[in-house]
C-alpha positions, 0 to 999 in steps of 0.5 A: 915470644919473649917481648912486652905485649906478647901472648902466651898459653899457661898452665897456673902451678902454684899461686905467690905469697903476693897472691898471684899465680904461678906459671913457667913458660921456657924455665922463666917464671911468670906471675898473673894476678887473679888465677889460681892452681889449675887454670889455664889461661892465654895471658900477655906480658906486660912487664919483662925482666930476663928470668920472670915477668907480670901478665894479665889474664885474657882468657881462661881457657880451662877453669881450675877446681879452686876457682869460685865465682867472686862476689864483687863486680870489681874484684879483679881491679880493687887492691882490697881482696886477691883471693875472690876469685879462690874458694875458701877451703883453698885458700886456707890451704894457700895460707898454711902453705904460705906459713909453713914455707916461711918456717922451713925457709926463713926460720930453718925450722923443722915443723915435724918437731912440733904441733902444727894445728889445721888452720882455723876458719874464720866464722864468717868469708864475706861481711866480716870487716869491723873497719874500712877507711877508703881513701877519696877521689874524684873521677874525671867528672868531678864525682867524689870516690871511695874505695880501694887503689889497684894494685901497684897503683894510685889509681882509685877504685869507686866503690858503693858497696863492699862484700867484705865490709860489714853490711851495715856499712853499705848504705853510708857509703853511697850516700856519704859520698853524694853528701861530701858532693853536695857540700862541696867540700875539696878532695885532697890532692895527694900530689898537689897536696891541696884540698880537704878531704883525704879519708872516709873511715867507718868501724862498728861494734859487730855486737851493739851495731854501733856505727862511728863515722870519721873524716879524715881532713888536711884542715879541720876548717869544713864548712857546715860540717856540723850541721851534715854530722847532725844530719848523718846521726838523724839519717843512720839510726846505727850512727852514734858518732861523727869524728874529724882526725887532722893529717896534715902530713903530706906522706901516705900515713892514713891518720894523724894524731889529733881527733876530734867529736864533732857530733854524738860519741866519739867511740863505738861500744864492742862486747868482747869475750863478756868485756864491754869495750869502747873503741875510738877511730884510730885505736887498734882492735883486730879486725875481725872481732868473731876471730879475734874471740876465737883465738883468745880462746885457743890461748886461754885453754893451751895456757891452762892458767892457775891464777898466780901468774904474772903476764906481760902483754907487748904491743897490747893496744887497747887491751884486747887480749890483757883485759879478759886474761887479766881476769884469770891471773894475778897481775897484768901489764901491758905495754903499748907505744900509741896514746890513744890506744893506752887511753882506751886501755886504761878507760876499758880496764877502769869500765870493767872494774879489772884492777890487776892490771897496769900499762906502761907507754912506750917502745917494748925495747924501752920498757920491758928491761926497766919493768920490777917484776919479771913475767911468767908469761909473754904475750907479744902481738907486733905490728907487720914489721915483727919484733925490734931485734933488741926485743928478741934478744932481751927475750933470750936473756929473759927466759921466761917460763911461755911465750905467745907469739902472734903474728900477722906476717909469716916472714918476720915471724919465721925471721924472730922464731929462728933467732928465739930457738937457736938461742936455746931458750925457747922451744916451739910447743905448737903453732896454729894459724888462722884465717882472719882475712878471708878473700885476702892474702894475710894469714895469721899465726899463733905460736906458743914457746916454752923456756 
């Protein structure tokens, strides 16, 4: 039975940190994506090695109490969401599991020696994405695509609609697409690398309802370009500004460094923690606002802040989290590696009339031993890849008073937190995670450390 294409009978027993589930068949594991704690399914191999394989689902013979019914007709084959198909209060328990695992297995932290707050809901599970970007195709007719890759694959996804988007995205979507079809613009060929058109990437301000749409391109020589954009801005009251970014780069890199206005505003206006923030294409901002709101307010109150502190915010994008604690401390700095995004920082603080704060472009790694003032307080929120180690160490050397930890990857964080606390200078006061990423696997982590 053992044997590519075979079928087999299993009970699901646990769901895998990628997010398919679990079962054992003779002491060897099998992994099927689309199942969850609970179910039992007839599934077929189709990938063998001698102690797992991957199987996909025929059958559900008997349907776990975690399963729900999934809101998009492609949620099985689109690599956007894996956990449609999960109800959401399991899936909060997945993440929490998923975080605490990493902690005692990577980290080698004992998560009774500190508080380890539930799970923090996100306020909305569907229509919750302040920003897509869909890479485009076409089918073997010729139709111009959007939408997500299969798993594993380059193999694209159409889609017209999305349920986790924001439902004001809809509408551009579909049509768009007709759009690009009827213009008659290429497609980029990512294996050729010929053609245009490689990106369709659309961001709202969940508060002002402001659309941005962009085109990412190979070439910024689009013909009637222009005219399209101006009849987007005329069609979509919402839209306020068409972009162009050029990436001729032939990796897998999503923008490149150069972005253009080709018609109306070339960012989108966002209300954030009583902060008005403008936002471009490719700047950084969490993707769910409402969350993001609610996770600066858990950070604010166990801060306690008394004004006088110094704060450093690593990797702060475009002010997120600088500008509204900068209004409750003496002095903040931020540091952040991407122009772009300092541009917006420097542009937010200025728009806001917050005068305490200063930012500083570069590597962390770079900055922080060179900064004259020594901080009270550290903020870091790295990218997936967590802390450079030079970070965690001169972080040891440092000992600053607390530290605050975000993390959007429970292995990198346990990996940093276990170097941070075997130094002996930082102790772990409380973890909360957070579900920023409904229907998703990604779980977010916010740890406050005390030297």
């Amino acid at each position: 039975m053992w044997q590519q294409g075979a079928t087999l009978e299993l009970e699901i027993t646990d769901v895998s940190n990628s997010g398919e589930g679990v079962g054992r068949y003779q002491d060897r594991v099998v992994f099927v994506p689309n199942t969850v704690t609970g179910d039992l399914v007839r599934v077929r191999l189709e990938y063998l090695k001698d102690e797992y394989a991957r199987a996909i689902v025929l059958e559900i013979l008997n349907r776990s109490q975690h399963r729900t019914r999934a809101r998009c007709i492609v949620a099985d084959k689109c690599g956007g969401c894996q956990w449609q198909h999960i109800n959401d209060q399991y899936q909060g328990q997945l993440k929490e599991d998923q975080l605490k695992q990493a902690l005692k297995r990577i980290g080698q932290l004992d998560i009774q020696d500190f508080l380890f707050s539930p799970i923090l809901k996100s306020t909305e599970s569907l229509g919750y994405r302040n920003r897509v970007t869909y890479p485009l195709g076409k089918s073997s007719t010729g139709a111009v695509q959007a939408g997500y890759y299969q798993p594993k694959s380059h193999h694209l996804v159409n889609l017209n609609q999305c349920p986790v988007q924001d439902v004001h995205f809809n509408p551009l979507l579909a049509e768009i697409k007709q759009d690009i079809q009827q213009q008659n613009w290429s497609i980029y060929d990512e294996k050729t690398h010929l053609g245009l058109l490689r990106h369709l990437s659309l961001r709202i301000g969940r508060r002002t309802g402001e659309v941005l749409l962009t085109l990412v391109s190979s070439d910024g020589n689009i013909p009637n370009l222009q005219e399209q954009a101006q009849q987007w801005l005329t069609r979509y009251p919402n839209l306020i500004g068409v972009n162009l970014n050029l990436n001729k780069n032939k990796g897998n890199s999503i923008f490149g460094t150069k972005t253009y206005s080709v018609a109306g505003r070339p960012y989108v206006r966002e209300i954030f923690a009583d902060l008005e923030l403008h936002l471009g294409s490719d700047t950084f901002f969490q993707i769910n606002t409402e969350m993001a709101e609610l996770v600066l307010q858990i950070i604010i109150q166990e801060l306690q802040l008394k004004g006088t502190e110094t704060l450093l915010d690593a990797y702060c994008g475009v002010g997120t989290f600088t500008l509204p604690i900068a209004r409750l401390v003496n002095l903040a700095i931020g540091i952040e590696i991407q122009e772009a995004s300092l541009e917006r920082a420097y542009y937010n603080a200025n728009l806001n009339k917050i005068e305490n704060v200063t930012f500083y472009q570069g590597k962390v790694e770079e900055v922080l031993p060179n900064l004259e003032v020594k901080p009270d307080l550290i903020i870091l929120d790295p990218p997936r890849k967590g802390c450079a180690g030079e970070v965690i160490e001169q972080l040891c050397e440092l000992k600053v008073p607390r530290l605050v930890y975000i993390s959007c990857q429970p292995p990198t964080l346990a990996r940093d937190l276990k170097i941070l606390t075997q130094s002996g200078n930082y102790k772990i006061r409380r973890i909360q995670s957070a579900d920023f990423f409904p229907q998703t696997t990604h779980v977010e982590s916010i740890v406050f450390l005390e030297g």
